[in-house]
C-alpha positions as a Python dict, from the first residue, in 0.01 Angstrom:
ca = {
    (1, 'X'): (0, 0, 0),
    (2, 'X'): (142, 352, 31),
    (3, 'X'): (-43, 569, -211),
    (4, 'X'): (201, 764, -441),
    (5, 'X'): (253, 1167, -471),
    (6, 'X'): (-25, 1270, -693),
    (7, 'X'): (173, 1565, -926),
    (8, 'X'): (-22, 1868, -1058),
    (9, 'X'): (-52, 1701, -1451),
    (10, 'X'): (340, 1653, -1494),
    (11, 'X'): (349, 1604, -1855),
    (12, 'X'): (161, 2045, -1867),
    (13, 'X'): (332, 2182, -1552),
    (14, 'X'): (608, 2389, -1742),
    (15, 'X'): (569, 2727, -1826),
    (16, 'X'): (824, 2989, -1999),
    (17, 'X'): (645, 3247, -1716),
    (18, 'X'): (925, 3023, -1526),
    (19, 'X'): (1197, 3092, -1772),
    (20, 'X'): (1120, 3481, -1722),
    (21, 'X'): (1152, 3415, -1333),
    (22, 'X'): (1478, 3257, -1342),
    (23, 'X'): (1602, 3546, -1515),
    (24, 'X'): (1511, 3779, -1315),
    (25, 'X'): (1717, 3642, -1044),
    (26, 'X'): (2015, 3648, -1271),
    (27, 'X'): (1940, 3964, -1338),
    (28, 'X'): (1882, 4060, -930),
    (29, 'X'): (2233, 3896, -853),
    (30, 'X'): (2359, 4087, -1173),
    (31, 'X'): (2273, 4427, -987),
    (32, 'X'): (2416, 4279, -638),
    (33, 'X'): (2711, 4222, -836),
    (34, 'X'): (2745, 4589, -896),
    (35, 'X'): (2630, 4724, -578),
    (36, 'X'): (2946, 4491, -379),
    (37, 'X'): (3234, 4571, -654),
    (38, 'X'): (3121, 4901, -812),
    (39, 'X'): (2940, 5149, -528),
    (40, 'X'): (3171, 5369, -314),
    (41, 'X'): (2916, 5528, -67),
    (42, 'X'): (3047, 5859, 65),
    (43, 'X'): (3186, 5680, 388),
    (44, 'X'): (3448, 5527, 181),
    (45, 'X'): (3739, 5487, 168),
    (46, 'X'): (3695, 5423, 533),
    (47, 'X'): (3746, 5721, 787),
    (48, 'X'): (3881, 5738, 1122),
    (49, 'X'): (3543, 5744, 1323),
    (50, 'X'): (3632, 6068, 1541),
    (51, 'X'): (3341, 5987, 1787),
    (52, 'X'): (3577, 5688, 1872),
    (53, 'X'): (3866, 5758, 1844),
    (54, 'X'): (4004, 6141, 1866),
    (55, 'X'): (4373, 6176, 1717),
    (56, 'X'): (4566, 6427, 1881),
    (57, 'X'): (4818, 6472, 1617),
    (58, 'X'): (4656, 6709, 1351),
    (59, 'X'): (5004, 6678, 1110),
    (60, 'X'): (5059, 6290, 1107),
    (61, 'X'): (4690, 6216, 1185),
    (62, 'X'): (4868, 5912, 1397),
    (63, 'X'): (4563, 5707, 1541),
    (64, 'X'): (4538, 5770, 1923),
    (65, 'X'): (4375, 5471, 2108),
    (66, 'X'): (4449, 5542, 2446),
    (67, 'X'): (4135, 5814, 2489),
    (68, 'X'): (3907, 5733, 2725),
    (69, 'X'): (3565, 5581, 2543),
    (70, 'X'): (3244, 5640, 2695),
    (71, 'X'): (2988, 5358, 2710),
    (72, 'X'): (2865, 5432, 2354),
    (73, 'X'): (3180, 5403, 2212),
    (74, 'X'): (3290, 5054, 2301),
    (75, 'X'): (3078, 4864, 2117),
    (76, 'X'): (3286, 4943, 1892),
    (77, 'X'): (3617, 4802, 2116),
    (78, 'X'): (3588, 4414, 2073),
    (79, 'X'): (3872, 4184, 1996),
    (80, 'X'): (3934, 4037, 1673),
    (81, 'X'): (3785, 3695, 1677),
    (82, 'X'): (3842, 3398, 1403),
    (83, 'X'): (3500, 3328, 1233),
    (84, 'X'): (3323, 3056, 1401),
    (85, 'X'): (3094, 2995, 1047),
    (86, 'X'): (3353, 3072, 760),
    (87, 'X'): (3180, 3175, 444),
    (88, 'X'): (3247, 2859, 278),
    (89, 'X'): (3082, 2663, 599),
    (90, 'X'): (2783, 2911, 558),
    (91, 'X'): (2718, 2876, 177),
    (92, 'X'): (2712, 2486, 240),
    (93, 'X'): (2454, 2519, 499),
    (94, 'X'): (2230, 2732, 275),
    (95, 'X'): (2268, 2653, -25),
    (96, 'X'): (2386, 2279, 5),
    (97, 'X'): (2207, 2125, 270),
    (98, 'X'): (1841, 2231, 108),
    (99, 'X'): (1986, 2104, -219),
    (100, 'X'): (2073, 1759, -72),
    (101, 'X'): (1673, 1743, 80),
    (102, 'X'): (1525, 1855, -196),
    (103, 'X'): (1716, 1561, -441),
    (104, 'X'): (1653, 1305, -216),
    (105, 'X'): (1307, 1363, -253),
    (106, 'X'): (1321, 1341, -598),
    (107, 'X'): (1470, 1018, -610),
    (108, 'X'): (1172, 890, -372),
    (109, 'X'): (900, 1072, -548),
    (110, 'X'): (1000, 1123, -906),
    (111, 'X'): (852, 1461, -909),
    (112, 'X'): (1014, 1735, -1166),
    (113, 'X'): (760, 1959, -1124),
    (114, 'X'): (875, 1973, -730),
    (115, 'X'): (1208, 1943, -807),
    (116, 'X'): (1204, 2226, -1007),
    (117, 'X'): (992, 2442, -778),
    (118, 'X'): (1204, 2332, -507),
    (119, 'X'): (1525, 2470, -647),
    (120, 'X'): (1393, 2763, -776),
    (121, 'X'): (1226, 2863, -445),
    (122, 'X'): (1547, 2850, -319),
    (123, 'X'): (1716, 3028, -597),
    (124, 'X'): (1511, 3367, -512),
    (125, 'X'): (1507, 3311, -189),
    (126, 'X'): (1844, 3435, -134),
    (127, 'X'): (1859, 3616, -425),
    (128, 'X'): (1574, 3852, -253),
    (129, 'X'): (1715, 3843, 72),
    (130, 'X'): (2069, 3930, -79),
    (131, 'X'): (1897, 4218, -323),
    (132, 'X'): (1739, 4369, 51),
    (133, 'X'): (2064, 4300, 222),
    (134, 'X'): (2380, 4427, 15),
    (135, 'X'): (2234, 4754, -69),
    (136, 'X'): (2159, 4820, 275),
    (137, 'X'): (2473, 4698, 410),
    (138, 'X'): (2683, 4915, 182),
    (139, 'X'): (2473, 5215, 197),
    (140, 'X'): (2449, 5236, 562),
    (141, 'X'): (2813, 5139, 622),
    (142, 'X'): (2755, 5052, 1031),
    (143, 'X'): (3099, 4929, 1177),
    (144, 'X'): (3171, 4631, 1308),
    (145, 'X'): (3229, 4533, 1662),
    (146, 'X'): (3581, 4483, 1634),
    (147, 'X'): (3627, 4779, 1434),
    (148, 'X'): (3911, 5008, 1624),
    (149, 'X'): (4117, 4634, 1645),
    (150, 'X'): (4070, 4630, 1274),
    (151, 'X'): (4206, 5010, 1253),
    (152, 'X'): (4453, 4936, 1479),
    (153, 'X'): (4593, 4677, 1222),
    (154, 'X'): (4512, 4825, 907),
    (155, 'X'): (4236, 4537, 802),
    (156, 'X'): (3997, 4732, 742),
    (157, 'X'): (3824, 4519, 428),
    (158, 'X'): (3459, 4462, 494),
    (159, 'X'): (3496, 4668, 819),
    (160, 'X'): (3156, 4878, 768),
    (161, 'X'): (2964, 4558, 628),
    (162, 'X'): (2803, 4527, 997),
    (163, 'X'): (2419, 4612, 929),
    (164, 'X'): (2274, 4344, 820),
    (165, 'X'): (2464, 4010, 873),
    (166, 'X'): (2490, 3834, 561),
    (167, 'X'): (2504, 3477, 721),
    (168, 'X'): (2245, 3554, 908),
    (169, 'X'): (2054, 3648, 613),
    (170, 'X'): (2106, 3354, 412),
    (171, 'X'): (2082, 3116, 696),
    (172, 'X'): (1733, 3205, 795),
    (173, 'X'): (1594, 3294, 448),
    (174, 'X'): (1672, 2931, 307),
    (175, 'X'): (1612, 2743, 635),
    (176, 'X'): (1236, 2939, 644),
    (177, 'X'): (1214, 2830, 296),
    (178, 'X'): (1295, 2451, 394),
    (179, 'X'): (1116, 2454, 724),
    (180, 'X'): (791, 2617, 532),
    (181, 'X'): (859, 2312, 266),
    (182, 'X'): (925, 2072, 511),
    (183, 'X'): (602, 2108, 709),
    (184, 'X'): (425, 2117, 388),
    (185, 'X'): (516, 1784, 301),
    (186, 'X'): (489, 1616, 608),
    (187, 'X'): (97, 1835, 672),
    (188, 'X'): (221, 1935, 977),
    (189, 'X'): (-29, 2198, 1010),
    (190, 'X'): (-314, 1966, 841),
    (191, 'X'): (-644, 1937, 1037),
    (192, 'X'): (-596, 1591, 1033),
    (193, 'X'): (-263, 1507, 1159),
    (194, 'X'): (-57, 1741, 1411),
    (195, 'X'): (182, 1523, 1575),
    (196, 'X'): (457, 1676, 1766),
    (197, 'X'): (720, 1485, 1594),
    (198, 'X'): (643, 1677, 1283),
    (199, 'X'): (735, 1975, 1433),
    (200, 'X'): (1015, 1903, 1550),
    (201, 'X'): (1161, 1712, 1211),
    (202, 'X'): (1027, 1972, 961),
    (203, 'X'): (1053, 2327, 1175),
    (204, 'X'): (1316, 2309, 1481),
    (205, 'X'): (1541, 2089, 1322),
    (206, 'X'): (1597, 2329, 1044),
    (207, 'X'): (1574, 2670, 1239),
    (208, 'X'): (1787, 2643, 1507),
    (209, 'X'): (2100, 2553, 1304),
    (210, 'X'): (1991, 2912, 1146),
    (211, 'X'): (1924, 3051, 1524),
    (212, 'X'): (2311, 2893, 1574),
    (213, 'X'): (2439, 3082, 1276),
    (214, 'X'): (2341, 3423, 1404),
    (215, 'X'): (2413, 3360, 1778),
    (216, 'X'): (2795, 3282, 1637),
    (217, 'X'): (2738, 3649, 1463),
    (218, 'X'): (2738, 3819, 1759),
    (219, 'X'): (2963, 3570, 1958),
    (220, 'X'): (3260, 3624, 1718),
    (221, 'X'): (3204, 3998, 1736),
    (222, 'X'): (3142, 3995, 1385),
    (223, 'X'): (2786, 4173, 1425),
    (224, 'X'): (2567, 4377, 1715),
    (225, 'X'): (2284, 4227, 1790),
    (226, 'X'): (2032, 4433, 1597),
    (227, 'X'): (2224, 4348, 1277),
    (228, 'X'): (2151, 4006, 1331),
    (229, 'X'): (1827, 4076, 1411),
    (230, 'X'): (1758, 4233, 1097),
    (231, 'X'): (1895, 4003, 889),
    (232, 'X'): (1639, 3741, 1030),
    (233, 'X'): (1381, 3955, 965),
    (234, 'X'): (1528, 3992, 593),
    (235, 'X'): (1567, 3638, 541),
    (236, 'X'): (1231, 3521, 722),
    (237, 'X'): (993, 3742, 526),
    (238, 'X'): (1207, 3697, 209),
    (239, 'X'): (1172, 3302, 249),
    (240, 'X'): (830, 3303, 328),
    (241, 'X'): (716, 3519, 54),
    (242, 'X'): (860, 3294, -225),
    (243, 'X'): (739, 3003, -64),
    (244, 'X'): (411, 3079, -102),
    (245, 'X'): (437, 3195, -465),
    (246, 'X'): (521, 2830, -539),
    (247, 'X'): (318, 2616, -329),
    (248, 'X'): (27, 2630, -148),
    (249, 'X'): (-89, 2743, 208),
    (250, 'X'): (34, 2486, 459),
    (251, 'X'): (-342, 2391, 611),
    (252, 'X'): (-472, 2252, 281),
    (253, 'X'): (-482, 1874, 194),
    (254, 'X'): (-228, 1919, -96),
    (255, 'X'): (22, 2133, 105),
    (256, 'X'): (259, 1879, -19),
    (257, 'X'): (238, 1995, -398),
    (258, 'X'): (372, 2250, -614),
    (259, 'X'): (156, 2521, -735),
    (260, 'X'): (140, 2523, -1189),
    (261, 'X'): (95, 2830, -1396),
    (262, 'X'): (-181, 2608, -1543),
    (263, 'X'): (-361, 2463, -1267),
    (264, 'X'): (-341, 2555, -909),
    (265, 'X'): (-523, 2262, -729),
    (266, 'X'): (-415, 1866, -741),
    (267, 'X'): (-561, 1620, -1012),
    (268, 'X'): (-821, 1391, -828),
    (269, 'X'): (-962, 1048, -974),
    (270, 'X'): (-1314, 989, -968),
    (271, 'X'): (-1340, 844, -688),
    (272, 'X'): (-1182, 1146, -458),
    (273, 'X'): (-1374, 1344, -624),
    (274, 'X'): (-1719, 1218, -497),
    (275, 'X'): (-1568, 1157, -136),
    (276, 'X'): (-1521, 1527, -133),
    (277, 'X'): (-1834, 1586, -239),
    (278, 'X'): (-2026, 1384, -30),
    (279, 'X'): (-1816, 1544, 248),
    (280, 'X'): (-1883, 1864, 179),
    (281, 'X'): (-2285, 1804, 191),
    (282, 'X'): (-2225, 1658, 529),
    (283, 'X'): (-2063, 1963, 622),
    (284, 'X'): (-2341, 2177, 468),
    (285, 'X'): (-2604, 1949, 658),
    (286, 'X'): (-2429, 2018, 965),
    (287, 'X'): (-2374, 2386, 988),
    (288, 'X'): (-2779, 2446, 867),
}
């Protein structure tokens, strides 16, 4: 008979401290809010990059593109692509798809206390990589690939949004965040299991669709490289950090649990209890 998940004292798990950390995500997004509708860095409006592209006619400052660009200055030459992820596409994969895992473990297990921890691991998980991301993106102003096309036509919206990528951000913070919380339920990294499979279901499955994400970035000459590269590095360390505020390290025995404000470690019955014990002497024997 399939023993059931053991919660951390459901009926005591709730704690306002929670309450306080819920708002201060709304109050994160609140200032990311401000930062995308209400800062005008210096760089904007946006400028005709003159180490580009050199107009020749000082009166009408008509654009000239048919200088000569050095090496340097065509990565800034790309065609104008369609987006391969559309924003809509990208918000479903991040937001949605961990949703949809987390709930259907809920039915299964019944758990509010991981529901809850579940959702709002999520929940600052993008809101920290966003509140690392926007400000950075906006400040620096780094232009796109496809930037002189966009000049060119006069769509120049979001043209300097190019360092970081924002999918890219969001796809690898929340699928860190699942693959962290899907290898702590299955104990992938438990002493006593291991099996390949595991890896495969509860880290590569998730991660590549985020690897996919940033490749199509780059592909659609919506990013450089580096921009996707640092908004991996945004959303990785931003998705493992709140992990592990919220449940425990992944080679423990209860990986699979939430952590509580009022208890960190899982409720044993008697009998676990004095297996444990007895199995620690036998360790202590052992290593004397």
């Amino acid at each position: 008979m399939e023993r059931p998940l053991r919660n951390i004292r459901v009926s005591r798990w709730f704690s306002l401290d929670y309450v306080f950390d819920w708002l201060v995500g709304i109050a994160i997004w609140i200032f990311n809010a401000i930062v995308v509708f209400g800062w005008k860095p210096p760089h904007w409006p946006f400028r005709i990059p003159t180490s580009v592209v050199a107009p020749t006619d000082t009166d009408t400052g008509a654009l000239q593109t048919n200088d000569t660009h050095n090496w340097w200055d065509n990565r800034y030459d790309f065609p104008h692509r369609p987006d391969s992820v559309k924003v809509w596409l990208s918000a479903m994969h991040g937001i949605l798809l961990p949703l949809v895992v987390f709930i259907a473990l809920f039915i299964k297990n019944r758990s509010l206390h991981d529901l809850h921890h579940s959702c709002l691991g999520l929940f600052l998980t993008i809101t920290t990589s966003y509140a690392v991301s926007l400000p950075i993106a906006h400040g620096v102003g780094k232009w796109r690939p496809d930037y002189l096309w966009r000049l060119e036509n006069l769509n120049t919206e979001d043209a300097h949004l190019s360092f970081p990528s924002g999918h890219t951000t969001l796809a690898f913070g929340s699928m860190v965040f699942l693959t962290l919380w899907s290898t702590g339920k299955l104990h992938t990294f438990n002493a006593k299991s291991g099996e390949m499979w595991k890896v495969v279901v509860g880290c590569f499955t998730w991660m590549s669709t985020a690897v996919a994400i940033g490749c199509s970035r780059i592909t659609d000459f919506r990013h450089h490289p580096i921009d996707v590269f640092a908004g991996a590095v945004i959303g990785t360390l931003s998705g493992s950090l709140i992990y592990h505020m919220y449940y425990p390290p992944l080679n423990v025995d209860w990986s699979h649990l939430p952590k509580s404000y009022k208890r960190s470690l899982p409720v044993q019955s008697d009998d676990e209890e004095r297996e444990q014990g007895e199995l620690q002497e036998l360790v202590t024997k052992q290593n004397l």
